[in-house]
C-alpha positions, 0 to 999 in steps of 0.5 A: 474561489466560490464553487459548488462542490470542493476541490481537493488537491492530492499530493503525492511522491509520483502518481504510479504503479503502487499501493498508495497510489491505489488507494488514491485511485479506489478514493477518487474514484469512489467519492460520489462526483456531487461531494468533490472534485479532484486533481492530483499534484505529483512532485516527480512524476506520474505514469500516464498509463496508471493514470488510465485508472481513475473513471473520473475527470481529474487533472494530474500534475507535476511540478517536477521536483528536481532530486536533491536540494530544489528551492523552485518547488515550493514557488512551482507549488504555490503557483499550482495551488494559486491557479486551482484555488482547492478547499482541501489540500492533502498531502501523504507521507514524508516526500510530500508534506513539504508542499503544506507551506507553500498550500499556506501561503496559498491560503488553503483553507483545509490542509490534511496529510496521511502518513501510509507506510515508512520511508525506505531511509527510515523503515523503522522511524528512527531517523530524528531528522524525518520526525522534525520535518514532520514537527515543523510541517506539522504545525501547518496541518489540521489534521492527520490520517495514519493509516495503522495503529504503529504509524499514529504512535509514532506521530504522537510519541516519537513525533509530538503531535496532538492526538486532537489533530489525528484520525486514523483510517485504514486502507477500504478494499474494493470487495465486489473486484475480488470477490464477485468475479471468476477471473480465467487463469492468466495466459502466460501461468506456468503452473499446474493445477495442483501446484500450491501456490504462495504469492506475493503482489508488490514493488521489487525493492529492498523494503519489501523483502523479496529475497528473504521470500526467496530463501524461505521458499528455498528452505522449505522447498528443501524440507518438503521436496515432496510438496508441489510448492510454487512461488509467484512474484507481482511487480517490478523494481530495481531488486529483479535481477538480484532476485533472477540471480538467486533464483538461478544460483538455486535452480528454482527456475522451474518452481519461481515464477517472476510476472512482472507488473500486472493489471490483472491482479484479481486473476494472479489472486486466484490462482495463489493458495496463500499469499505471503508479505514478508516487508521490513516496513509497512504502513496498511498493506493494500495488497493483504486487503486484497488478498483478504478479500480473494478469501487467501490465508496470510503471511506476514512481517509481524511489521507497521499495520500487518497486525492490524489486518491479520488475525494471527491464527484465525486468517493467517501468521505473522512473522519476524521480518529478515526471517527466512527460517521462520517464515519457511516454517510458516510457509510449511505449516499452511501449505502441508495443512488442508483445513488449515488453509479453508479455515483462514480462507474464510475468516480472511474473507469475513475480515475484509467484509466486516472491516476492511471494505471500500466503502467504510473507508471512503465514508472515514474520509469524507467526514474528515474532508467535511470536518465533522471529525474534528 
């Protein structure tokens, strides 16, 4: 099909709360509309109210991948990729690279898959099954786009592919959200003002490592009972009611707070003194952008791109992941060390100025889906 501006075809797991499907959201909706159009094809779903997010017109499809064994995709993909006809097809992460055969046969002209972050089978990218898929996938793709330095490794050692056919590019952060506006304080916040607040922002799900948080803020809590430490969680998942269990059992109601998923994160953002990320797996963490952003000291799983974003001692610490004694450690050092916490803050802030903003990202992307990196 001849048009005048290109389309590109999104395919990704399901169109949802999450970082990957942020980072989607902050490309299409940054893209200026006279370079490309955009749909979005999910294989098992979306949520209409994320899909609320974009500011542009964009179809979001799915193909409703049936779980287990589904032959019919590929033909329901094919289907879509005929009616479209997109220039470009990108595909991300493992549940959705399948879709390049079926983008070949559809004679797409581009086809580029990003790998963001591992698989909750395979934190690790140890299965040898998920690195053949990708092989075999993979000599359909032109290009592709890990998102860390860990993640282009395994794509090149463990996997076999080219470095010819890589370009790595890191999650952008959109810096005026978190950095120009003063959010009021959330309605239902139950701390004080002089609490110290350690905060995390992501799915409740056994990768993320929700409860070795838990512990670790437990055992400091236990160390120094005398520091007005406090705890909030953002998001959702199915490890809630293991993590309300826990916070029972140890009488931490009072100090732990669960919020559910929230639209405001710039306002819970402001209201932490440090945020904490204690993932068994990452790919780029879009939450630690945005915590960098807010001018927030880090903690983080020494795992996938978290070295890539913090630099430990200067904006934050890294630790080992299924840590909770270490990460305790870390969680006192920076909530008993007031110059410690204004000199992360400010080198955070910088970091995600210089490096990590939105429209360095976005401008990475465009000069890949215009092939000029080649």
């Amino acid at each position: 099909m001849s048009r005048a501006i290109p389309l590109i075809a999104h395919v990704l797991h399901r169109f949802d709360v999450g970082g990957l499907e942020n980072g989607v959201v902050n490309l299409i909706n940054t893209i200026p509309e006279d370079r490309f159009a955009h749909a979005i094809l999910c294989m098992e779903g979306y949520n209409p109210e994320f899909c609320g997010r974009l500011n542009k017109k964009v179809d979001v499809i799915s193909v409703d991948k049936k779980r287990g064994k589904d032959p019919g995709v590929y033909f329901r993909l094919y289907r879509e990729f005929k009616r479209l006809q997109p220039d470009i097809v990108h595909t991300r992460n493992l549940s959705a690279i399948e879709a390049q055969l079926p983008a070949f046969l559809a004679g797409v002209d581009y086809r580029i898959h990003g790998e963001h972050g591992w698989d909750i089978y395979d934190p690790k990218g140890d299965v040898r099954k998920y690195q053949i898929i990708r092989k075999v996938f993979g000599l359909l793709v032109h290009r592709f786009i890990p998102l860390s330095s860990e993640l282009e490794d395994y794509l090149v050692e463990r996997v076999g592919i080219s470095k010819r056919k890589i370009t790595r590019i890191c999650n952008g952060v959109d810096l005026t959200r978190f950095q120009n506006s003063i959010p009021e304080t959330p309605g239902d916040w139950p701390f004080k003002g002089d609490d110290f607040v350690f905060g995390c922002v992501g799915r409740l799900e056994i990768i993320k490592g929700h409860i070795d948080l838990l512990r670790a803020f437990h055992i400091a809590s236990l160390k120094e009972p005398s520091l007005p430490m406090r705890l909030c969680l953002v998001g959702e998942g199915s490890q809630r009611k293991v993590l309300e269990k826990f916070i029972v059992e140890n009488n931490l109601s009072a100090t732990v707070y669960l919020a559910g998923n929230r639209n405001t994160i710039p306002a819970y953002l402001k209201q932490f003194g440090c945020f904490v990320l204690p993932s068994h797996g990452e790919g780029i963490s879009n939450t630690i952008l945005e915590a960098m952003a807010s001018g927030l000291p880090v903690i983080a799983t020494r795992v996938g791109g978290n070295a890539d974003l913090i630099s430990e001692g200067n904006n934050g610490l890294l630790v080992d992941a299924c840590s909770p004694e270490c990460l305790a450690s870390a969680m006192l050092r920076i909530a008993s060390d007031r110059n410690l916490q204004e000199s992360y803050s400010s080198v955070s802030r910088q970091r995600a100025a210089e490096h990590f903003s939105l429209p360095v990202m976005v401008d990475n992307y465009i000069n890949v889906y215009s092939r000029k990196q080649v």
